[in-house]
DSSP file (Angstrom, degrees, kcal/mol; ACC not computed):
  #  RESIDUE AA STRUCTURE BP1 BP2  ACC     N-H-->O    O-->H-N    N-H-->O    O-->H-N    TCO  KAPPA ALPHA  PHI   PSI    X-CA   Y-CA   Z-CA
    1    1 A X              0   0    0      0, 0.0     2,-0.3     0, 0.0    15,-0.1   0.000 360.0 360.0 360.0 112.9    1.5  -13.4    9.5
    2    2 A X        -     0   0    0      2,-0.0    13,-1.6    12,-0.0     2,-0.2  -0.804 360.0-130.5-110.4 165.2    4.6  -11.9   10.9
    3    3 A X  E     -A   14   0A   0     -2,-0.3     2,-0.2    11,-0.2    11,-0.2  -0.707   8.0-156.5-100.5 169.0    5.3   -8.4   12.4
    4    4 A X  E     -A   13   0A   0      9,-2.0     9,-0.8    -2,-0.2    10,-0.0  -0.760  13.3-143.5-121.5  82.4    7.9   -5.9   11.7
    5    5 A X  E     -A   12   0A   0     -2,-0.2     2,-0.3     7,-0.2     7,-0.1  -0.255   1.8-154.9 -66.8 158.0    9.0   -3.1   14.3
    6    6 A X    >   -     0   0    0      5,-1.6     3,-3.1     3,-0.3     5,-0.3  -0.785   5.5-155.7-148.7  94.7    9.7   -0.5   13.2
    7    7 A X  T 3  S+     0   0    0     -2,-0.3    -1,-0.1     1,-0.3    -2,-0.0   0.297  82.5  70.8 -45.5 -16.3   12.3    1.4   15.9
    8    8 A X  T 3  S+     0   0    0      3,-0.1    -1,-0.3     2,-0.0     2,-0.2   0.498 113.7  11.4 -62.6 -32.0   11.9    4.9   15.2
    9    9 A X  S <  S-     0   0    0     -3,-3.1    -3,-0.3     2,-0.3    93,-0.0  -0.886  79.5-103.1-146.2-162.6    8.4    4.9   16.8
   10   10 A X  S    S+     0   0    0     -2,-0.2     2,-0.4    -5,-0.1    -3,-0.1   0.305  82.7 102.1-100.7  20.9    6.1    2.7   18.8
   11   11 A X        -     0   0    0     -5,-0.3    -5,-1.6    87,-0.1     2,-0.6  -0.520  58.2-150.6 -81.0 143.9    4.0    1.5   16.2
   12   12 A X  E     -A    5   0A   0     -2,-0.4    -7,-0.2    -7,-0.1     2,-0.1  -0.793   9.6-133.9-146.8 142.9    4.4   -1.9   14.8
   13   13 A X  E     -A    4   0A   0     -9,-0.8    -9,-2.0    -2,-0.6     2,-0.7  -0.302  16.9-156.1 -78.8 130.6    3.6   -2.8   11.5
   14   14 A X  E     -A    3   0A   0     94,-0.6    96,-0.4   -11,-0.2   -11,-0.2  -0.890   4.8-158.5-128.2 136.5    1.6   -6.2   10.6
   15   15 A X        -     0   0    0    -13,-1.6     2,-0.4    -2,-0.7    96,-0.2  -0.252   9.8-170.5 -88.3 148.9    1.7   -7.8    7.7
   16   16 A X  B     -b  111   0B   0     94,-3.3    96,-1.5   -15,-0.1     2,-0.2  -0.987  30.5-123.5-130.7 154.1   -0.9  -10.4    6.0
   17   17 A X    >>  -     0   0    0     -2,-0.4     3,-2.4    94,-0.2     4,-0.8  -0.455  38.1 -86.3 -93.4 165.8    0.1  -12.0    3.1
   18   18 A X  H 3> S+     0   0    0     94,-0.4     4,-2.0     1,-0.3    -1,-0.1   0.499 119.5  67.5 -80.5  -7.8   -2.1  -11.7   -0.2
   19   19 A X  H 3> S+     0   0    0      2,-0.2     4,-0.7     1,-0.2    -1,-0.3   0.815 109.7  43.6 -69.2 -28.9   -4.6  -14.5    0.4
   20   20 A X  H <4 S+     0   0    0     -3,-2.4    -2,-0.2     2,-0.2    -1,-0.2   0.813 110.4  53.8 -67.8 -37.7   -5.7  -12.2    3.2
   21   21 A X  H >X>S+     0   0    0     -4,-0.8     3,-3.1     2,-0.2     4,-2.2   0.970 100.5  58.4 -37.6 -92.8   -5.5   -9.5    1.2
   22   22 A X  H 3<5S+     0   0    0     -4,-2.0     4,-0.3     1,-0.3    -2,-0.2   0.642 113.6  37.6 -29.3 -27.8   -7.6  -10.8   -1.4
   23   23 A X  T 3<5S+     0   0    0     -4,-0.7    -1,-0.3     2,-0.2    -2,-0.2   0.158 113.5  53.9-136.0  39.2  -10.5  -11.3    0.9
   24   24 A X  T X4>S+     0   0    0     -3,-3.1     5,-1.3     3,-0.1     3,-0.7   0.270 100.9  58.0 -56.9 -30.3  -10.1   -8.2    3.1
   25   25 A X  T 3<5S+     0   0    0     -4,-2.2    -2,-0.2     1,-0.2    -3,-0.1   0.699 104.7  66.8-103.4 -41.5  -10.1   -6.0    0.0
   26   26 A X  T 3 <S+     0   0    0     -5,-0.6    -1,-0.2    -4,-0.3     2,-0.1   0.410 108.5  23.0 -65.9   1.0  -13.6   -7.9   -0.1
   27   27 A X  T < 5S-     0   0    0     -3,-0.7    -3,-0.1     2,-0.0    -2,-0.1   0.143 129.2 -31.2-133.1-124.4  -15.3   -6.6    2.6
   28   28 A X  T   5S+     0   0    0     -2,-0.1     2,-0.5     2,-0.1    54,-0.2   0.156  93.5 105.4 -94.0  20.7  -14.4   -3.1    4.2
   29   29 A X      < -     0   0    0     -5,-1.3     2,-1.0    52,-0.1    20,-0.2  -0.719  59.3-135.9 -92.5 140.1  -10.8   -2.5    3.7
   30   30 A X  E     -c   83   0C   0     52,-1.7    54,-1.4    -2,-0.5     2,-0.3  -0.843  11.0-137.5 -81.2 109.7   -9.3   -0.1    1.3
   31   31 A X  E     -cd  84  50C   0     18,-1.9    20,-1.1    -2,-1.0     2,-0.5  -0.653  19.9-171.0 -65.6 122.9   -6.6   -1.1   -0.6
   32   32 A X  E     -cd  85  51C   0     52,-1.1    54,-1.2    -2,-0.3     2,-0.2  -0.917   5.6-162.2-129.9  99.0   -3.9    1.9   -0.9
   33   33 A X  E     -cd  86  52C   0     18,-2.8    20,-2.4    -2,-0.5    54,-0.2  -0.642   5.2-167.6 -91.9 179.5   -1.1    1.2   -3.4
   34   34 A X        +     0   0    0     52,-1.9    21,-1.1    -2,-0.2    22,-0.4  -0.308  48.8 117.1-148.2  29.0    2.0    3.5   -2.7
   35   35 A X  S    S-     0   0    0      1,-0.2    -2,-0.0    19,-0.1    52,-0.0  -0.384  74.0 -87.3 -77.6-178.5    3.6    2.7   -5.9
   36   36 A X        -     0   0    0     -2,-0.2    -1,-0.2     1,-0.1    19,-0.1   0.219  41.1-114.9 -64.6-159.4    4.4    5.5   -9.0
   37   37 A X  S  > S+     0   0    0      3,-0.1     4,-2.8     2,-0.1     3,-0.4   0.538 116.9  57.6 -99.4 -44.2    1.8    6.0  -11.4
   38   38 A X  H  > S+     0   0    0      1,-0.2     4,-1.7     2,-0.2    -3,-0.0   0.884 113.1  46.3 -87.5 -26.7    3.3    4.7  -14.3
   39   39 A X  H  4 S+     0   0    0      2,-0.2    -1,-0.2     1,-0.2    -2,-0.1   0.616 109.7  54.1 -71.2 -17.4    3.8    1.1  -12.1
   40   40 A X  H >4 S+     0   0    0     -3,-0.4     3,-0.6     2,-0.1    -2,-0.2   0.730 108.1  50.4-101.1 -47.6    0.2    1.3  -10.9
   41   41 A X  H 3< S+     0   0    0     -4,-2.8    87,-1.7     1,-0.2     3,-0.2   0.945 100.9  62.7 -68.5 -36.6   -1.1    1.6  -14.8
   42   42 A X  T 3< S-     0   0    0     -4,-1.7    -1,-0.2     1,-0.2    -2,-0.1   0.275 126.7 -31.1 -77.1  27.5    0.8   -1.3  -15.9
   43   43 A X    <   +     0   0    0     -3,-0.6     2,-0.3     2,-0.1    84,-0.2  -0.046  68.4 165.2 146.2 120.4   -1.0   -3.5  -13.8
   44   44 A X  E     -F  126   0D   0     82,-2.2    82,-2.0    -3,-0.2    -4,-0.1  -0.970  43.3 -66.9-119.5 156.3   -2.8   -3.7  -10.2
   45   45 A X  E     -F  125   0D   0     -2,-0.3     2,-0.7    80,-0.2    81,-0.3  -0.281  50.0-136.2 -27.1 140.4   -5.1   -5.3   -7.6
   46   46 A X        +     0   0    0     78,-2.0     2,-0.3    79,-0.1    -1,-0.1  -0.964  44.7 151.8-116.8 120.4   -8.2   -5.1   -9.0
   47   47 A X        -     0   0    0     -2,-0.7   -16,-0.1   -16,-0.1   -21,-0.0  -0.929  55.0-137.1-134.8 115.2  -10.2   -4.0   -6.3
   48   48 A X  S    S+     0   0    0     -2,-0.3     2,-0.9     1,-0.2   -18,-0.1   0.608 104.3  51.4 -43.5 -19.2  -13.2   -2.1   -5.9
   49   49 A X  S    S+     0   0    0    -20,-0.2   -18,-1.9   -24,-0.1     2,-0.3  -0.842  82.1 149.8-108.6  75.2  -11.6    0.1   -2.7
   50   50 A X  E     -d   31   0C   0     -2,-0.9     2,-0.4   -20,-0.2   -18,-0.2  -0.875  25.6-179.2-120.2 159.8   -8.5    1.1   -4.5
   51   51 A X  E     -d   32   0C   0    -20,-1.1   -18,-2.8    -2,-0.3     2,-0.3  -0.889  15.6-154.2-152.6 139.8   -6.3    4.5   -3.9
   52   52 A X  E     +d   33   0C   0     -2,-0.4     2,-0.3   -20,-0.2   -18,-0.2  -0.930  33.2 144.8 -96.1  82.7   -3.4    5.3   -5.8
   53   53 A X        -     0   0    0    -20,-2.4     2,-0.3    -2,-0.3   -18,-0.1  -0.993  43.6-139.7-137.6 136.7   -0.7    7.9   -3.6
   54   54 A X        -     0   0    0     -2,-0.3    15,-0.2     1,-0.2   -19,-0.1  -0.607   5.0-151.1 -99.4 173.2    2.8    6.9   -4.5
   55   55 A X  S    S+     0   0    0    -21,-1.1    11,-1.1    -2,-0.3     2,-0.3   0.604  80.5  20.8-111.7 -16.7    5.1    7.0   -1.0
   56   56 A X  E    S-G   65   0E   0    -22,-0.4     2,-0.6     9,-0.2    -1,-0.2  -0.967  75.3-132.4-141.5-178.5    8.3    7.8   -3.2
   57   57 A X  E     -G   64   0E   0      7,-1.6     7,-2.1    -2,-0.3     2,-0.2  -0.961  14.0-131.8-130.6 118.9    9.2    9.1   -6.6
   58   58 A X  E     +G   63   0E   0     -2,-0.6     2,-0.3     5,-0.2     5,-0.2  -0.418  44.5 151.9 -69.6 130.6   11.4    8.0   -9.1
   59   59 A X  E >   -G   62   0E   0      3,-3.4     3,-3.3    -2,-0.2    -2,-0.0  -0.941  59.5 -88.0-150.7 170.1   13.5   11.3  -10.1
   60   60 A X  T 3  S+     0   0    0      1,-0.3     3,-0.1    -2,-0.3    -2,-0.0   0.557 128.7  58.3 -69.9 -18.5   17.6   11.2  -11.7
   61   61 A X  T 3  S-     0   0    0      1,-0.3    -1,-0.3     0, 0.0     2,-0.3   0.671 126.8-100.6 -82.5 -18.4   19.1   11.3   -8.4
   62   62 A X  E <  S-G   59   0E   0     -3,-3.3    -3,-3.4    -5,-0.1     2,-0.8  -0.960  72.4 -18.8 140.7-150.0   17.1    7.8   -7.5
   63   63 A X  E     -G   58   0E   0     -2,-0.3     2,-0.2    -5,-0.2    -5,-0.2  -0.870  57.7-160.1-121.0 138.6   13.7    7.8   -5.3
   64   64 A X  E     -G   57   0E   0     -7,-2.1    -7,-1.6    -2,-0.8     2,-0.1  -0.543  30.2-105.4 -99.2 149.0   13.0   10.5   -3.5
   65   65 A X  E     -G   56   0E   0     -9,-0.2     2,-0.7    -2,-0.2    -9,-0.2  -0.625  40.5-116.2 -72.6 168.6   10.4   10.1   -0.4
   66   66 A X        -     0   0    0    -11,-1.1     3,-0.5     1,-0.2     4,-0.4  -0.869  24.1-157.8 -95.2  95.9    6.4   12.2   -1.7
   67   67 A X  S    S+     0   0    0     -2,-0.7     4,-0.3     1,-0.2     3,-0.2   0.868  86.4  58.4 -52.4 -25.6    6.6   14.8    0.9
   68   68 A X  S >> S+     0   0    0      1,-0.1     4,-1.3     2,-0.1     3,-1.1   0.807  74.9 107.3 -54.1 -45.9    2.7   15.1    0.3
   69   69 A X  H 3> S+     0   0    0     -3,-0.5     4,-2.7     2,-0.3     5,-0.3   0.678  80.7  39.4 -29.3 -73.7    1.9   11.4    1.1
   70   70 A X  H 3> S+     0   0    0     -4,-0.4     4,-1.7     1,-0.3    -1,-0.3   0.918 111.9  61.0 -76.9 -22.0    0.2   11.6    4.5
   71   71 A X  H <> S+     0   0    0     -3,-1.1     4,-1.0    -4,-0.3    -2,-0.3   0.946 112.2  43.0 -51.0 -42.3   -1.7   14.9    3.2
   72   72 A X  H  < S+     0   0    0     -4,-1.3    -2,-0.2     2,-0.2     5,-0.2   0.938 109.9  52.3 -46.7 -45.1   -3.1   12.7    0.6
   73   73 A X  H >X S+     0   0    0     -4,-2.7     4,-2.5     1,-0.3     3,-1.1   0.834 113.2  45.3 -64.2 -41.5   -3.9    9.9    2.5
   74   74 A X  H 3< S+     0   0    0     -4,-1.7    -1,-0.3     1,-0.3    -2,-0.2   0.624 101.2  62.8 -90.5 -18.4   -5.6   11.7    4.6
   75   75 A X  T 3< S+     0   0    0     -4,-1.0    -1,-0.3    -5,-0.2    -2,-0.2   0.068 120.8  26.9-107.9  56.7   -7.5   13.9    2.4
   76   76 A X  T <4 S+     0   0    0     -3,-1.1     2,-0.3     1,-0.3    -2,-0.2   0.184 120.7  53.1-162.2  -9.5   -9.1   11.2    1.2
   77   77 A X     <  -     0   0    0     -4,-2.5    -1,-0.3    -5,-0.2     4,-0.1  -0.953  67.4-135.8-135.2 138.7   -9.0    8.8    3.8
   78   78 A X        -     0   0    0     -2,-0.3    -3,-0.0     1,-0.1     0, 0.0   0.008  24.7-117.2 -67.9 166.0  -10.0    8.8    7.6
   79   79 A X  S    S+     0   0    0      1,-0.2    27,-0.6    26,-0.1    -1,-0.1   0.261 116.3  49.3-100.4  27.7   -8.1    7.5   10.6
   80   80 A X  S    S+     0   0    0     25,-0.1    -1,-0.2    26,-0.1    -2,-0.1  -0.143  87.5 115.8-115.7   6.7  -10.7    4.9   11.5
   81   81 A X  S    S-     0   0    0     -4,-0.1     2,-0.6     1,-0.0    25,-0.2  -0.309  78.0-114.2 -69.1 178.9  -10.9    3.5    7.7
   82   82 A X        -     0   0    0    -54,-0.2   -52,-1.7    24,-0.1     2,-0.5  -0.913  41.8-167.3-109.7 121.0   -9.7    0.0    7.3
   83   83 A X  E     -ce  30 108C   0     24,-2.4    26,-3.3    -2,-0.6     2,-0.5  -0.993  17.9-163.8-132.4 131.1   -6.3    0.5    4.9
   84   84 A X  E     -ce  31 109C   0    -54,-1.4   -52,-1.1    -2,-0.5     2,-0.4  -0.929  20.2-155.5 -91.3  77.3   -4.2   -2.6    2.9
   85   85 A X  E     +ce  32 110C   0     24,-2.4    26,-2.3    -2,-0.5     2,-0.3  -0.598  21.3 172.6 -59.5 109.3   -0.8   -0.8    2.2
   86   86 A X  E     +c   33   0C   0    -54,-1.2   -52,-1.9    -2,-0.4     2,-0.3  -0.836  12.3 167.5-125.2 172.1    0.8   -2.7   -1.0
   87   87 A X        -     0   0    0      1,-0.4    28,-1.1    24,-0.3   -52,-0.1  -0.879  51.6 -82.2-165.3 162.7    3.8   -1.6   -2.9
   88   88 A X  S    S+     0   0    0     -2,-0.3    28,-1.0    26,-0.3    27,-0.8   0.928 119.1   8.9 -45.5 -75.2    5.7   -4.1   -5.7
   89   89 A X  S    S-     0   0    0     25,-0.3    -1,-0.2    26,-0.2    28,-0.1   0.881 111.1-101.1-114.4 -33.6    7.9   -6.3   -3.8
   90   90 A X  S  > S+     0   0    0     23,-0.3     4,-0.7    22,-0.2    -2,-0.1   0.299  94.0  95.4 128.6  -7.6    6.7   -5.4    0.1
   91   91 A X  H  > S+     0   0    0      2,-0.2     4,-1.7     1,-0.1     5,-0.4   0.875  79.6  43.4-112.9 -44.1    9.1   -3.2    1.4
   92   92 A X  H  4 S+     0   0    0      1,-0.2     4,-0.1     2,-0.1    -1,-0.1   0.661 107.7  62.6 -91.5  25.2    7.8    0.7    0.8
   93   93 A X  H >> S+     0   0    0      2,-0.1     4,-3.4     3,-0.1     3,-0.9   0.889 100.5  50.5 -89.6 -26.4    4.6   -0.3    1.9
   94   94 A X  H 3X S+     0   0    0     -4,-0.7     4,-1.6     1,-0.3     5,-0.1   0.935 114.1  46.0 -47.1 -43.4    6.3   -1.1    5.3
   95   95 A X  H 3X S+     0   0    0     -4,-1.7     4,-1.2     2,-0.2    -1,-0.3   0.829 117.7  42.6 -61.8 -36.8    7.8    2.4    5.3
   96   96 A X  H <> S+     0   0    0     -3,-0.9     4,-1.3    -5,-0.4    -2,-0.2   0.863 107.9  61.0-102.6 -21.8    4.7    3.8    4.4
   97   97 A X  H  X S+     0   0    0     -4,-3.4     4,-1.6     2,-0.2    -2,-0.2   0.906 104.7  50.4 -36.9 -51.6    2.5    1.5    6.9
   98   98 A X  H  X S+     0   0    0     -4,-1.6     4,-2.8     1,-0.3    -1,-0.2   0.731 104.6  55.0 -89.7 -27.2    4.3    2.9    9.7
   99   99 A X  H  < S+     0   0    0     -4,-1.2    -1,-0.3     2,-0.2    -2,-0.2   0.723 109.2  49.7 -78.0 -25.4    3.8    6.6    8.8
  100  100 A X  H >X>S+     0   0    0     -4,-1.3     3,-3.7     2,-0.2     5,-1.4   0.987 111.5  45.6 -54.8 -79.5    0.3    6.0    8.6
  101  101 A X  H ><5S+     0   0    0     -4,-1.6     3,-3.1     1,-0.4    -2,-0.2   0.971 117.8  46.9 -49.2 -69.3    0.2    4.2   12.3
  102  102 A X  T 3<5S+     0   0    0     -4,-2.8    -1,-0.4     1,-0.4    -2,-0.2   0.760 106.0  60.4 -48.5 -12.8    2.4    7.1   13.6
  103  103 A X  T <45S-     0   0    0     -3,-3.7    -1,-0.4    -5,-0.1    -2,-0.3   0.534 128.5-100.1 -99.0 -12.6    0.1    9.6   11.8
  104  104 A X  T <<5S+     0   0    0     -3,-3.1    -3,-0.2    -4,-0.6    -2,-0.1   0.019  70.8 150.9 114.3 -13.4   -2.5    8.3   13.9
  105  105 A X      < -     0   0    0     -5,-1.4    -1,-0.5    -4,-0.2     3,-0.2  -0.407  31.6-155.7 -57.7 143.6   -4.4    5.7   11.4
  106  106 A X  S    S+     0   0    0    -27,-0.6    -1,-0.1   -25,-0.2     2,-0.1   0.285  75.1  33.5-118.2  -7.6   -5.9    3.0   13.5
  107  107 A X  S    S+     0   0    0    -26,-0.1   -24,-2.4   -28,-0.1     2,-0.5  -0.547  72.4 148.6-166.4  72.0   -6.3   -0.2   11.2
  108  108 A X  E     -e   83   0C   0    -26,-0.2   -94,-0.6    -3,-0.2     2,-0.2  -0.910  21.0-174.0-118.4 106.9   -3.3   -0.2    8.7
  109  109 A X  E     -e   84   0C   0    -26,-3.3   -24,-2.4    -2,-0.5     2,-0.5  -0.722  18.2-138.0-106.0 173.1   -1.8   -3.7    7.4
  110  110 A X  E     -e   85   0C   0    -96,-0.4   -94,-3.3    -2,-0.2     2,-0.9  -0.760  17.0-126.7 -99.8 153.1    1.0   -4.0    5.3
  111  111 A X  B >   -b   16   0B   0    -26,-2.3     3,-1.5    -2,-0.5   -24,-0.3  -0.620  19.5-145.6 -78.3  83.4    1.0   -6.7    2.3
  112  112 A X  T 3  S+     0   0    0    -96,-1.5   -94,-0.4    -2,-0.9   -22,-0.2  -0.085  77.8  27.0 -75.4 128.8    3.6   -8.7    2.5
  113  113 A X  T >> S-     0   0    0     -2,-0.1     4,-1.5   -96,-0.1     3,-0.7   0.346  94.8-133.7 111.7 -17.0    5.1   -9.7   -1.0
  114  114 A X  H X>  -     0   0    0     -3,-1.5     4,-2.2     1,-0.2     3,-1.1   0.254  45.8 -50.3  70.4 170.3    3.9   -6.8   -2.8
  115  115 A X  H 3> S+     0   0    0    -28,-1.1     4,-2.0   -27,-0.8    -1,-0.2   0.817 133.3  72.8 -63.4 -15.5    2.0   -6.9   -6.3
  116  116 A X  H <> S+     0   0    0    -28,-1.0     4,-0.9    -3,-0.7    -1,-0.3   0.841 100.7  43.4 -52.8 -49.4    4.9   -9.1   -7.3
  117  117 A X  H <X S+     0   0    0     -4,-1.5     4,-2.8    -3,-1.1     3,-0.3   0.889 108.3  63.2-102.2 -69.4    3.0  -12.0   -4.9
  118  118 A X  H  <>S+     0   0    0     -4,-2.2     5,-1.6     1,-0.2     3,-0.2   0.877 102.5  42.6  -9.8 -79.1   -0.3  -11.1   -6.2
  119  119 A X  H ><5S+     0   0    0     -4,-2.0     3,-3.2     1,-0.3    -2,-0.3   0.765 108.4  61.8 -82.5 -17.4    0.3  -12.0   -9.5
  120  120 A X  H 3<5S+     0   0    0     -4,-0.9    -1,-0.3    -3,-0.3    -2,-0.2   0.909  99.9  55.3  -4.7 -72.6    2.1  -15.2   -8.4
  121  121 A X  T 3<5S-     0   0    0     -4,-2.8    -1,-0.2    -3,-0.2    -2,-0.2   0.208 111.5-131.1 -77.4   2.5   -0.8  -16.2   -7.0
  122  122 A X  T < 5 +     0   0    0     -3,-3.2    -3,-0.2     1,-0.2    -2,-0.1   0.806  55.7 152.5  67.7  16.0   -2.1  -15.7  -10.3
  123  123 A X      < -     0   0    0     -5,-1.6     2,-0.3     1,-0.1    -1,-0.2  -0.447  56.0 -68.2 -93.9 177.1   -5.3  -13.4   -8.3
  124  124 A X        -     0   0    0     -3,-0.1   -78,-2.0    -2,-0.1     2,-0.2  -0.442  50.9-172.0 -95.2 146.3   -6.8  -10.8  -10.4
  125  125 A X  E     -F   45   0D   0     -2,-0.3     2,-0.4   -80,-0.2   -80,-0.2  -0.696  16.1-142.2-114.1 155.9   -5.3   -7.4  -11.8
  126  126 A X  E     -F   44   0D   0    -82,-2.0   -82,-2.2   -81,-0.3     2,-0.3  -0.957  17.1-167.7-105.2 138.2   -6.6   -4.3  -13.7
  127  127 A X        -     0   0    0     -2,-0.4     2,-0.3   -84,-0.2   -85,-0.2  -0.977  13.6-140.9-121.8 133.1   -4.3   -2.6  -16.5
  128  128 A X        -     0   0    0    -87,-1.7     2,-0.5    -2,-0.3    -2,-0.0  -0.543  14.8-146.3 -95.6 133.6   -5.1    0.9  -18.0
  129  129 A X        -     0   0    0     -2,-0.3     2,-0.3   -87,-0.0   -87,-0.0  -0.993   4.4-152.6-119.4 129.0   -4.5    1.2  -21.5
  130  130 A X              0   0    0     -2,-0.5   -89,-0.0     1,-0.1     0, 0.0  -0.882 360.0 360.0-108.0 135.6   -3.3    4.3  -22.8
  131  131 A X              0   0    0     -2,-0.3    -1,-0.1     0, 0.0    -2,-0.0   0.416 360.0 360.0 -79.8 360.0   -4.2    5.0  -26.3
């Protein structure tokens, strides 16, 4: 488990890697990915404690940050909840870890390795099929 500062404030974000994941997500943490929608139906953690709010948006100029994000997060999660930030590869859940910790959330890890590392590891996903 390594950390990541992150200079802009004095939180710093720490990461567990997805075996940790996997049996955090089993107990009291909520898993919060902060991928798109459309990335989030073709395939996720499957975890009972799941939230979907994506932390950017793909739009024709590139990805834009979800000015909304910590008003979601927060109107659905408290700042004492237990939170497992994942994102595809690892890198905007760090970005979106930190806004959390600066927002005041008290118990935020990142995943490092993203859903990409997940399914590596061959651990188990849900996929929505749209008819």
């Amino acid at each position: 488990m390594g950390s990541i500062g992150i200079e802009s404030s004095k939180t710093e974000v720490v990461t567990v890697d997805v075996l940790a994941t996997k049996s955090l997500i089993k107990t009291t943490h909520v898993y919060l990915d902060v991928r798109t929608v459309e990335e989030f139906q073709k395939g996720h953690v499957d975890s009972e404690k799941i939230i979907n709010i994506a932390y950017m948006f793909n739009t024709p100029e590139g990805r834009v940050k979800n000015p909304e994000f910590l008003k979601e997060v927060s109107s659905l999660c408290n700042k004492e909840d237990h939170l497992i930030v994942g994102c595809q590869s690892g890198v905007r859940s760090v970005y979106a870890t930190a806004d959390l910790l600066a927002e005041g959330f008290k118990d935020v890890y990142n995943m490092g390795g993203g859903y990409l590392e997940w399914v590596k590891k061959e651990f188990p996903v849900k996929i929505h099929v749209t008819e």
